[in-house]
C-alpha positions in Angstrom: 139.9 87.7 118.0 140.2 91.3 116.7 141.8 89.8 113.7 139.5 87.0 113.0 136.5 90.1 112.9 138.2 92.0 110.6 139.2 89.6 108.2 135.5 88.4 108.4 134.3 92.1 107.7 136.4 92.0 105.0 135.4 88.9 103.5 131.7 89.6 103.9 132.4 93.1 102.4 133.7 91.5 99.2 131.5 88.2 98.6 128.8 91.4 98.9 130.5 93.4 96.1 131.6 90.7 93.8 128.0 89.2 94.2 125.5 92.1 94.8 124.4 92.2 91.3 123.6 88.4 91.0 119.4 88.4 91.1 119.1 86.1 93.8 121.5 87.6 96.3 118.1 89.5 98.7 119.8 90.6 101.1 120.5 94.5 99.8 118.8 96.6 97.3 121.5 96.8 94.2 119.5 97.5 91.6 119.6 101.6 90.3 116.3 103.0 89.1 112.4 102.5 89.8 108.8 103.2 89.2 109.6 105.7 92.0 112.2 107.6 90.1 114.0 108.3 92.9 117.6 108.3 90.9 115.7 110.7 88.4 114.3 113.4 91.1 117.7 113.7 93.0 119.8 114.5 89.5 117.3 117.2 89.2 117.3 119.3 91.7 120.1 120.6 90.6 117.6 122.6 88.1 115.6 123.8 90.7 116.9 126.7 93.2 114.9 129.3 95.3 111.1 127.4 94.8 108.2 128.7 96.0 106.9 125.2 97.3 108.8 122.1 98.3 106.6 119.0 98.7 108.0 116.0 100.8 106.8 112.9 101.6 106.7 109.2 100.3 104.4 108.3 96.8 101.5 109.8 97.9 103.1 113.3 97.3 104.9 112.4 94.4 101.8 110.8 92.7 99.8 113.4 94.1 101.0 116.9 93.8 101.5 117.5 90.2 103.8 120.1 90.0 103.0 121.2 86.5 99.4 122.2 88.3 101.0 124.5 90.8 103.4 126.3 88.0 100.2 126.8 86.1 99.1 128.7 89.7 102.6 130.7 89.5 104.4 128.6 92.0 107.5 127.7 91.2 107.8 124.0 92.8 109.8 120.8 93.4 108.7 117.3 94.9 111.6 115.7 96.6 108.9 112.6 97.6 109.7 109.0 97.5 108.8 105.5 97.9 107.5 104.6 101.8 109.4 107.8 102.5 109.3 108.6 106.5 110.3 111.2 108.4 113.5 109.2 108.9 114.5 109.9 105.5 112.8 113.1 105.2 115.3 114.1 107.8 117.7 113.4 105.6 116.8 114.3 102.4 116.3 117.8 104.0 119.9 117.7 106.2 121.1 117.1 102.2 119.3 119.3 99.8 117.1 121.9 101.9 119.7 124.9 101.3 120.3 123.8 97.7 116.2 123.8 97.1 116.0 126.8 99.8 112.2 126.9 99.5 110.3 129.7 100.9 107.7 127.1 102.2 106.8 123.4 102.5 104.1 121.2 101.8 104.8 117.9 104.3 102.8 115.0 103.3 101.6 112.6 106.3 100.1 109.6 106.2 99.0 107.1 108.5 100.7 104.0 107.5 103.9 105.5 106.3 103.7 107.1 110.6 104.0 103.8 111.5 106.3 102.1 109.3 110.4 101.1 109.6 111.5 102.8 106.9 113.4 99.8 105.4 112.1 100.3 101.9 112.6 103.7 101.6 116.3 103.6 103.1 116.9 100.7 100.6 115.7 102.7 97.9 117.8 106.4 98.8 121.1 104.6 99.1 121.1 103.1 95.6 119.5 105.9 94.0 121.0 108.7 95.7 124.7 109.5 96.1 125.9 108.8 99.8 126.1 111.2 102.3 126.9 111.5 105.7 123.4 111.8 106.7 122.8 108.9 104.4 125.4 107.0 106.2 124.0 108.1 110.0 120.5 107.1 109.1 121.8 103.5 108.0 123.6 103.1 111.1 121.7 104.0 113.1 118.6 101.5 111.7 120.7 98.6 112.4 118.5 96.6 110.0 121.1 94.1 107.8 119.4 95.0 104.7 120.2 98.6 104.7 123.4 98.0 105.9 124.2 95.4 102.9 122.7 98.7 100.6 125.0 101.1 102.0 127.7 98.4 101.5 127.1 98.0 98.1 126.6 101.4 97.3 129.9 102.1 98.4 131.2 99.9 95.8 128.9 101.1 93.5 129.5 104.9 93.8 133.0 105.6 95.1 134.8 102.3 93.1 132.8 102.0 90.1 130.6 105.4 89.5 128.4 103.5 88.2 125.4 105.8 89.6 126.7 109.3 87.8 126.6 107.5 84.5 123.5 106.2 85.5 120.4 107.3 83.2 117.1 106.6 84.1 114.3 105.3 81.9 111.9 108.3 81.9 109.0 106.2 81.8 109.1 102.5 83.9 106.1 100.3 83.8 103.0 102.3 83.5 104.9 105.5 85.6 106.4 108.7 83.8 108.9 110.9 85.5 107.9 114.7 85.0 110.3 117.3 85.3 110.1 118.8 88.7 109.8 115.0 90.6 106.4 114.5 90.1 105.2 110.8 88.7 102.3 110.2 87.0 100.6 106.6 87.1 99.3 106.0 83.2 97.4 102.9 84.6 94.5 102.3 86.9 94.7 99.2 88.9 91.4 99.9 91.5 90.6 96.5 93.4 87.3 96.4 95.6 87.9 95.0 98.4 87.2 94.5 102.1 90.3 95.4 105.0 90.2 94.6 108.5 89.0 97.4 111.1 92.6 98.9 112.7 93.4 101.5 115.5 96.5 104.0 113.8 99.7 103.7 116.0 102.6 106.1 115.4 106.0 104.7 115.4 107.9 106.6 118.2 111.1 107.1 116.1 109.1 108.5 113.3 107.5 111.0 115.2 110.9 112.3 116.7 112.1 112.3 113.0 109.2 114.3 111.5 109.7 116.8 114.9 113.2 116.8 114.0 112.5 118.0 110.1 110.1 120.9 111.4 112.3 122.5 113.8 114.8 122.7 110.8 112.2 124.3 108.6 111.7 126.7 111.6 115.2 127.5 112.2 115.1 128.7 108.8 111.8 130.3 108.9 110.5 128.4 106.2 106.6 128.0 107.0 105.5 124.5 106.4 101.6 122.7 106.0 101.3 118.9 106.8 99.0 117.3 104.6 97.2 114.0 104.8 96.4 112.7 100.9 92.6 111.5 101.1 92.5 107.1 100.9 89.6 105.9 98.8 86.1 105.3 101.0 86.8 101.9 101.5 90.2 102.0 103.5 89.3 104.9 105.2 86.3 103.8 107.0 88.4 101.1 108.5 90.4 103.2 110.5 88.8 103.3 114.0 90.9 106.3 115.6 91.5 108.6 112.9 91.0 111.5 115.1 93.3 110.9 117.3 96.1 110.7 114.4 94.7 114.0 113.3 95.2 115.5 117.2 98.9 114.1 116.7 99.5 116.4 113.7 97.7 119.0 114.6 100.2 119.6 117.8 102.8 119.9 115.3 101.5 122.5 113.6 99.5 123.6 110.7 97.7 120.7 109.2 95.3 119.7 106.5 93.1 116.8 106.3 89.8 116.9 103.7 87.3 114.6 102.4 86.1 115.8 99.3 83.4 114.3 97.0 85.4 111.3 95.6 84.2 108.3 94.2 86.6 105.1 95.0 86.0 103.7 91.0 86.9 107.1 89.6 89.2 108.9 91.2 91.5 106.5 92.8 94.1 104.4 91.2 94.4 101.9 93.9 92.8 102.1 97.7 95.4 104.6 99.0 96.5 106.9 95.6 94.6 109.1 94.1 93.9 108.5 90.3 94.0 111.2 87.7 90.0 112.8 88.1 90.7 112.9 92.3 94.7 114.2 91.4 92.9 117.2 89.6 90.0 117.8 92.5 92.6 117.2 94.7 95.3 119.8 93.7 93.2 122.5 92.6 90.8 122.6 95.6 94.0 123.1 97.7 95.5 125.5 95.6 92.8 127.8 96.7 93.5 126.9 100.4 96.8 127.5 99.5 96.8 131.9 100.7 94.6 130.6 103.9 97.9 128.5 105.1 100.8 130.6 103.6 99.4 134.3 103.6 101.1 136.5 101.4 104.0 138.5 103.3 103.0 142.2 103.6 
């Protein structure tokens, strides 16, 4: 019996490799490279040491805080975002990079939907773009969902057998989204839909909230202060959430946290009903930018 398993590992293990790259094998991501520019932002943090602000989160930070706004403010910064990124790879993006990046304070973003969702796309997307880690490997492991699995699988052919991911050179601009120095992304294109969504109480995933506790008691082991921030949806998702309160009590326990409305317009400064488009990018940044001394006062 023991033998039959292992020869069936095996055998699954290699079909997977010697046809991952064939388009209409679905189950595992092995394609390198996205509108997310995930494979881009990790090669480049080996530029950036010592920032003043590291911003984490899933695309509404890295569509959101546009780090050449915050240099022009004299902070040095790096957005380690990503696509559908949760806590659950937060956790180990952080467990990877945070002493290389060794910020001297964080900007977390938070965001309803990406509280409650499995992770799966985000996982799918760090193991091809990303090179594999321990913490990489845990986290896959310990989803037990066959997709990330077959990822890590294939990534393990990928990197360690064929280093096909070092030589690996991302397009800077994919689609209508440019990679800017520094991980942010901007969105050259505005896709804004009107259009009516159903009424819907917020849950929190329970293994997403442990993960996000577990990625700020590392930030205050190292006594690196942190801000969660909740990126503002256009008018016309965010009336249909009927308890946002209580998701802002949830973050609010967990310390220091941000949540505005400012005077947006859903057919000007949104690109889509939950990202901000380049007019609400620039309110956006700058009005917080003069928050920022209210949440990170200088040390005396």
């Amino acid at each position: 019996m023991l033998c039959f398993v292992l020869v069936a590992v095996a055998g699954y293990t290699l079909l997977l490799w010697v046809f991952g790259d064939l388009g209409w094998v679905r189950t595992a991501n092995t394609t390198m490279g996205s509108t997310g520019h995930l494979c881009s932002r990790i090669k480049d943090i080996r530029n950036y040491h010592d920032v003043d602000i590291l911003f984490l989160g899933s695309s509404h930070s890295y569509r959101t805080f546009d780090t050449r706004t915050y240099e022009a403010a004299g902070y040095h910064c790096f957005n380690l975002g990503s696509s559908n990124q949760t806590p659950m790879q937060t956790l180990v993006l952080l467990q990877t990079y945070l002493d290389s990046l060794n910020p001297r304070r964080v900007i977390f973003e938070v965001h309803p939907d990406i509280m409650n969702h499995d992770g799966v796309e985000s996982a799918v997307d760090l193991l091809a773009n990303a090179p594999l880690t321990y913490p990489m490997t845990r986290m896959a492991w310990q989803m037990g969902n066959m997709k990330v699995l077959n990822t890590w699988l294939y990534s393990l052919y990928n990197q360690l057998l064929c280093h096909r991911l070092e030589h690996f050179v991302e397009d800077s601009v994919i689609q209508d989204a440019a990679y800017v120095p520094g991980g942010y992304v901007e969105i050259n294109a505005r896709r804004f839909e009107v259009k009516r969504y159903p009424r819907k109480n917020l849950t929190i995933r329970p293994e997403q909230m442990d993960a996000l506790k577990a990625c700020l008691a590392m930030l205050r082991e190292r006594h690196i202060p942190y801000l969660l921030v909740e990126v503002q949806d256009a008018e016309q998702l965010r009336k249909t959430f009927l308890n946002h309160d209580w998701f802002e009590e949830q973050m609010r326990s967990l310390g220091p946290y941000r949540y505005k409305v400012l005077p947006m317009v859903d057919t000007v400064h949104f690109a889509n009903s939950n990202h901000l488009y380049k007019p609400g990018i620039v309110m956006f940044n700058d009005d917080l930018i003069q928050d920022l001394d209210q949440y990170f006062p200088p040390k005396e």
